[in-house]
PLY file of the C-alpha trace (Angstrom):
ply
format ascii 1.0
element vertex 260
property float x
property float y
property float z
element edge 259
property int vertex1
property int vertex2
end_header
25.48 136.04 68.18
25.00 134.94 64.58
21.38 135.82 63.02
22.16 131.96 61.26
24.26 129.54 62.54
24.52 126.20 60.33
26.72 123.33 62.02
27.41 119.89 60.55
24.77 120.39 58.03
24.80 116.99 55.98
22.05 115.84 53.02
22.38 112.45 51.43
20.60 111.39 48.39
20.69 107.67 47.80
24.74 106.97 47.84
25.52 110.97 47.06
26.30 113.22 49.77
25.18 116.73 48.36
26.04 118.43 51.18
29.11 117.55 53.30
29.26 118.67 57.09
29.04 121.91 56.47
29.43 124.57 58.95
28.89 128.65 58.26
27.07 131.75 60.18
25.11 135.00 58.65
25.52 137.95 61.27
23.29 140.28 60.98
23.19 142.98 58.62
26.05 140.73 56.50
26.01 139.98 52.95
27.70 136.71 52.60
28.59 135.26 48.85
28.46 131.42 48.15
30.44 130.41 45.66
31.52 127.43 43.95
31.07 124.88 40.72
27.58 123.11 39.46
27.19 120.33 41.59
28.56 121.75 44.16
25.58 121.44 46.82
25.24 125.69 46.90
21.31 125.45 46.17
20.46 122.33 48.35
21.90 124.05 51.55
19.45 126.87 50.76
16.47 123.94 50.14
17.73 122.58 53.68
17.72 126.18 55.37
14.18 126.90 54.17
12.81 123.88 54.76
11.87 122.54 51.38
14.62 119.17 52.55
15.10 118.10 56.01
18.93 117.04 57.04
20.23 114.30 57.51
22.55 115.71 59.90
23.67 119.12 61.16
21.90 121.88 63.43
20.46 125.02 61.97
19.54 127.71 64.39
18.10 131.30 63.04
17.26 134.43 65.22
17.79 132.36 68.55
15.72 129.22 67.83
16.07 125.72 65.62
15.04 125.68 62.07
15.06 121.77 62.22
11.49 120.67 61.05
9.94 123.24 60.14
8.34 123.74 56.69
9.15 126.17 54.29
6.07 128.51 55.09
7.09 128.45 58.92
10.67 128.94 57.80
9.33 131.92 55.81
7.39 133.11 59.04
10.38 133.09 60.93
11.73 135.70 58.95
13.85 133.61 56.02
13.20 134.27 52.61
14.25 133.27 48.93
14.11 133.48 45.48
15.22 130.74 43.06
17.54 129.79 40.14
14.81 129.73 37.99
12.30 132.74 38.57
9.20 130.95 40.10
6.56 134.38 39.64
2.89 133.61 39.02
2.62 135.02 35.40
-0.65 135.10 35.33
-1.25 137.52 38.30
-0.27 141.14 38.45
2.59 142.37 39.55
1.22 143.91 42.79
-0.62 140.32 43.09
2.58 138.39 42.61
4.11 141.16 45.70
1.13 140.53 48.14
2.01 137.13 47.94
5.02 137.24 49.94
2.33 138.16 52.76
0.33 134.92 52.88
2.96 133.15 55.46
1.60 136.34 57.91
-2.36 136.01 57.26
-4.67 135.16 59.74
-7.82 135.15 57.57
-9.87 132.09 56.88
-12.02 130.62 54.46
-15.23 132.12 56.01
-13.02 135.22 56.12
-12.12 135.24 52.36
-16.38 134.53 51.43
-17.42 137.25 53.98
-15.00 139.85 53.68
-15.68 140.95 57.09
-13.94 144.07 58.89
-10.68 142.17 60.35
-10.55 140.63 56.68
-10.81 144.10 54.60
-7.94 145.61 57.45
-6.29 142.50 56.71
-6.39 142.88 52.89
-5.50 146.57 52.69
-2.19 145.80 55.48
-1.35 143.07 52.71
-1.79 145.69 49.46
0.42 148.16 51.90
3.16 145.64 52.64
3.00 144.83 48.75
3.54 148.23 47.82
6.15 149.52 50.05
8.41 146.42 48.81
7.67 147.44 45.04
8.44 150.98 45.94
11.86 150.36 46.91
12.73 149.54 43.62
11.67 152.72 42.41
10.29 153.79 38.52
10.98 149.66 37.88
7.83 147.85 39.23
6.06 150.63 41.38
4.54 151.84 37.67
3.56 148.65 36.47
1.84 147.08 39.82
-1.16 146.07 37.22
0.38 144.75 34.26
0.84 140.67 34.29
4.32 139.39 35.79
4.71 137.32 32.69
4.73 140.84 30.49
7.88 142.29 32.43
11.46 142.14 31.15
13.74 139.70 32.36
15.82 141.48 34.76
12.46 142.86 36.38
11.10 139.39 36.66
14.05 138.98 39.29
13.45 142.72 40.98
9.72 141.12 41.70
10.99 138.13 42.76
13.20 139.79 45.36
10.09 142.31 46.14
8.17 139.06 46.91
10.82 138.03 49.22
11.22 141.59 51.04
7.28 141.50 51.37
7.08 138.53 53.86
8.59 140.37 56.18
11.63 138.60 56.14
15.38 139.16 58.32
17.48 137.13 55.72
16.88 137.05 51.91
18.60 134.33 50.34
19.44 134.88 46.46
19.80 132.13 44.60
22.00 133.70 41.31
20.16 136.86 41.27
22.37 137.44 37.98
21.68 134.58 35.91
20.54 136.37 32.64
21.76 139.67 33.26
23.56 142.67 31.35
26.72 143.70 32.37
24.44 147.16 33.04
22.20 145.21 34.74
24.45 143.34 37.02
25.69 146.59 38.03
21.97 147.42 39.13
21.85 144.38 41.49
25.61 144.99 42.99
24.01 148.52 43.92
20.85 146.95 44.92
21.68 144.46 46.96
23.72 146.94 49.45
20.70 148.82 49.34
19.08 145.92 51.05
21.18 145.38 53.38
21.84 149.57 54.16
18.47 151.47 53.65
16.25 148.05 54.92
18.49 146.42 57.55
18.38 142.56 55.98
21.16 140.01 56.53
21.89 138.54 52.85
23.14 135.53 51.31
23.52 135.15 47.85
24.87 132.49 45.82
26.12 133.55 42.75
28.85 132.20 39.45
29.41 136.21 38.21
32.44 136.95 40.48
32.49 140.65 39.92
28.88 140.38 41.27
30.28 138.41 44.29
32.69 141.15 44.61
31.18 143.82 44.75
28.36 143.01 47.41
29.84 140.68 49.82
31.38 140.52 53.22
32.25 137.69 53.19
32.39 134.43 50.82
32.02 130.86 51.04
33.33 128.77 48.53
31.27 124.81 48.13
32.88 121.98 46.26
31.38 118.56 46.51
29.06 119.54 49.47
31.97 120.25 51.57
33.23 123.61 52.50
36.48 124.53 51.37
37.18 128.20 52.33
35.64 131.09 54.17
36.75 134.76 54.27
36.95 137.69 52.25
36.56 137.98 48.72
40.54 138.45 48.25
41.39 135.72 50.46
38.72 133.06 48.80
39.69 134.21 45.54
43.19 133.13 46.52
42.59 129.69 48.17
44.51 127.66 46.05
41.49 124.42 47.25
39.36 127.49 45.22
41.59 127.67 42.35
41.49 124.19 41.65
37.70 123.48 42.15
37.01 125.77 39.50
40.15 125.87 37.73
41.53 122.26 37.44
44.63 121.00 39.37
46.56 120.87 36.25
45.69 124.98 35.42
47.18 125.39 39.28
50.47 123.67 38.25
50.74 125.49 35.04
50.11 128.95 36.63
0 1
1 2
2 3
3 4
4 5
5 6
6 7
7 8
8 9
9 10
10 11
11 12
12 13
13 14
14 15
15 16
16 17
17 18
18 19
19 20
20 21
21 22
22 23
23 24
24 25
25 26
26 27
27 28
28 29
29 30
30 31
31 32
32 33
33 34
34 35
35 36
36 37
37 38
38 39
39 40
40 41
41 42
42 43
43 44
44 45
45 46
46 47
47 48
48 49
49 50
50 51
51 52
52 53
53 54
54 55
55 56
56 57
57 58
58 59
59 60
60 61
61 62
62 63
63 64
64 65
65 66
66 67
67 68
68 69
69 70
70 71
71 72
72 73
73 74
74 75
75 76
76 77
77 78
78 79
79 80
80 81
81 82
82 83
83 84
84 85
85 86
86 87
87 88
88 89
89 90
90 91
91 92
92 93
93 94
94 95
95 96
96 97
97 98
98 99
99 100
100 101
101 102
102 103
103 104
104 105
105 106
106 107
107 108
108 109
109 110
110 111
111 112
112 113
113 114
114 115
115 116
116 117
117 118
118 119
119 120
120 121
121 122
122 123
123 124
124 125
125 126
126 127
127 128
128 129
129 130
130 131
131 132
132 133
133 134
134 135
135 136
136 137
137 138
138 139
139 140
140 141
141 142
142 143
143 144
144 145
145 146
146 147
147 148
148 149
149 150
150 151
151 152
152 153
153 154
154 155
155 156
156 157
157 158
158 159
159 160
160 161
161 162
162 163
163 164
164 165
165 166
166 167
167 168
168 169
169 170
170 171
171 172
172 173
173 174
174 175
175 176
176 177
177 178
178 179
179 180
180 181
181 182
182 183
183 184
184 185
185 186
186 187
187 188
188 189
189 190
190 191
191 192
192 193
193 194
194 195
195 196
196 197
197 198
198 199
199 200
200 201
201 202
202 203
203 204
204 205
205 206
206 207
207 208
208 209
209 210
210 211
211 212
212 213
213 214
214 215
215 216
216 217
217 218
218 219
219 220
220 221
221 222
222 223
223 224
224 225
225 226
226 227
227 228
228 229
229 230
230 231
231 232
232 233
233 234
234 235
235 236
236 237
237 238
238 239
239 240
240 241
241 242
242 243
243 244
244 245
245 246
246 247
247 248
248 249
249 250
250 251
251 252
252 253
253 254
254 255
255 256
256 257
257 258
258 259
């Protein structure tokens, strides 16, 4: 059985259809690429998955039961998490801070809790700060060091490594990674093709990740799904997307298909 089965999944806007019928499954322990051009409806399937749009159309079921509904904070409490194009840290906040976050979908604590600080709250807290570290820790000499300095101090490429630690802190079966790349070294990119199989070896998570660096796509997945006008238009392995001559022209042009 798949961890995340999506069937029919359809999203209109206005008179646009962003996301066409779509059908496609995450098994677990899979890394599974999307692919495909801007515009191309990649991101708004993950908005529809974790709840931040509703569909139109479709069925999503994750881990046994319907994600149709539900909010993004009981999508994260299910045990689906994300990161985004554009790295949504709180800069403000430490590093360790911005980790512990990923742990708010799983606290019971109230307001009376948080004035009081009573027992159940302070064994709450310190399970949070635990949960928060252990996720920073996998990532080594990178953000375990610098769990006090402000998120809006760190480099670039370990703005995204928190962002992910945020993610691995709620808890979470599937991570999806919204271009996890985007401003990366080649060096770097290497990092998160190493990473990422990490995830998915050493911590047991499903993972999608939608991503324009192809070598990146490549390297990590199991399996790719290639998007062009919200509809899908291939599925398989990397060398058999890569291939697709429906691929070759969404990104390529018909006329480039001729020529070649």
């Amino acid at each position: 059985m798949a961890l995340l089965e999506v069937k029919g999944l359809t999203k209109r806007f206005g008179g646009l259809t962003a996301v066409d019928e779509v059908d496609f499954h995450v098994n677990e322990g899979e890394i599974v690429g999307v692919i495909g051009p801007n515009g191309a409806g990649k991101t708004t399937v993950f908005n529809i998955v974790t709840g931040f749009y509703q569909p139109d159309e479709g069925e999503m079921n994750f881990d046994g039961g319907s994600l149709i509904g539900l909010k993004p904070n009981q999508v994260a409490k299910r045990g689906i998490a994300r990161t985004f194009q554009a790295i949504r840290l709180f800069p403000a906040m430490t590093v360790l801070e911005n980790a512990m976050v990923g742990q708010h979908c799983r606290t019971k604590a109230g307001l009376g809790g948080a004035i009081f600080m009573g027992p159940r709250t302070r064994a709450e807290e310190k399970k949070i700060r635990e949960s928060a570290r252990d996720a920073l820790a996998f990532f080594g000499k990178r953000l375990s060091p610098l769990e006090n300095e402000l998120a809006g101090s760190l480099s670039y490429a370990d703005r995204r490594r928190l962002e992910i630690a945020r993610a691995m802190a709620t808890e979470a079966k599937l991570l999806l990674l919204d271009e996890p790349a985007a401003g990366m070294n080649p060096g770097e990119k290497d990092g998160l093709i190493t990473l990422i199989g990490r995830l998915r070896d050493e911590k047991g998570y499903a993972v999608v990740l939608i991503e324009h660096n192809m070598p990146v796509v490549k390297g990590v997945s199991d399996r790719v799904a290639a998007l062009d006008y919200g509809k899908k238009i291939a599925d398989g392995t990397y060398q058999e997307v890569a291939r697709n001559p429906r691929v070759i022209e969404a990104y390529l042009g018909a006329r480039h298909e001729e020529t070649a």
